[in-house]
C-alpha positions as CSV (number, residue, x, y, z in Angstrom):
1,X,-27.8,14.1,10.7
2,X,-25.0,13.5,8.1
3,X,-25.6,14.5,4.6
4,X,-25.0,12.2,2.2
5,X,-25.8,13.5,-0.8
6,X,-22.8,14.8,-1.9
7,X,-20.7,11.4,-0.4
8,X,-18.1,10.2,-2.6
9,X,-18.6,6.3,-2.5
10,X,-15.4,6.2,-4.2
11,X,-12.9,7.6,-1.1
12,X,-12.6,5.3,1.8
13,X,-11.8,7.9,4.8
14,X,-10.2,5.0,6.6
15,X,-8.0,3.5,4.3
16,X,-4.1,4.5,4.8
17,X,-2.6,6.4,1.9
18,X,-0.1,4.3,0.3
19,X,3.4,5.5,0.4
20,X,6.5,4.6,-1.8
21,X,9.5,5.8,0.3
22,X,10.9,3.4,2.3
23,X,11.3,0.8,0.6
24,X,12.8,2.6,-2.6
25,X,15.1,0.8,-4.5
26,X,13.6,-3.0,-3.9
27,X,12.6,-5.0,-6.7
28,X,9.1,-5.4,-4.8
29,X,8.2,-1.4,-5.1
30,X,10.2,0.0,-8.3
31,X,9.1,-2.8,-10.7
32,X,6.2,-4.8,-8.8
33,X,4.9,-1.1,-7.2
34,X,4.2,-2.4,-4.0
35,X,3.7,-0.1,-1.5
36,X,5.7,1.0,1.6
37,X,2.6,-0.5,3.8
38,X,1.6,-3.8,2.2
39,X,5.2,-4.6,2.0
40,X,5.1,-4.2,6.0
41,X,1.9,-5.9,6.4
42,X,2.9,-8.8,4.1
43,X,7.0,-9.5,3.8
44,X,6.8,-8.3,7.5
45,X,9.2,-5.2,6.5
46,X,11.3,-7.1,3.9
47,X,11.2,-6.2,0.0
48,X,14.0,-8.9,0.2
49,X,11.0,-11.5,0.7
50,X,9.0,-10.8,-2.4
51,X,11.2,-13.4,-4.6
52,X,9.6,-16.5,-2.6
53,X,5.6,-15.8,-3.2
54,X,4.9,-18.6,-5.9
């Protein structure tokens, strides 16, 4: 039996940690500080798309 007691509610042990490497130099990380894996998961992989979200 787990013991959670001493859980921390605040860490998710299944959420990805965010990165900021790729995609250095766009204007969708270094001044909207998006991160290497929701600019995959929402310009598909391209910083370049961020100036079209209205």
């Amino acid at each position: 039996m787990r013991d959670y007691e001493n859980y921390d509610e605040d860490y998710d042990y299944f959420e990805e940690e965010k990165t900021y490497e790729n995609y250095n130099g766009s204007y969708a990380q270094d001044v909207e500080g998006w991160s290497d894996q929701d600019i995959d998961d929402v310009f598909d992989g391209d910083p370049d798309a961020y100036w079209n979200i209205d």
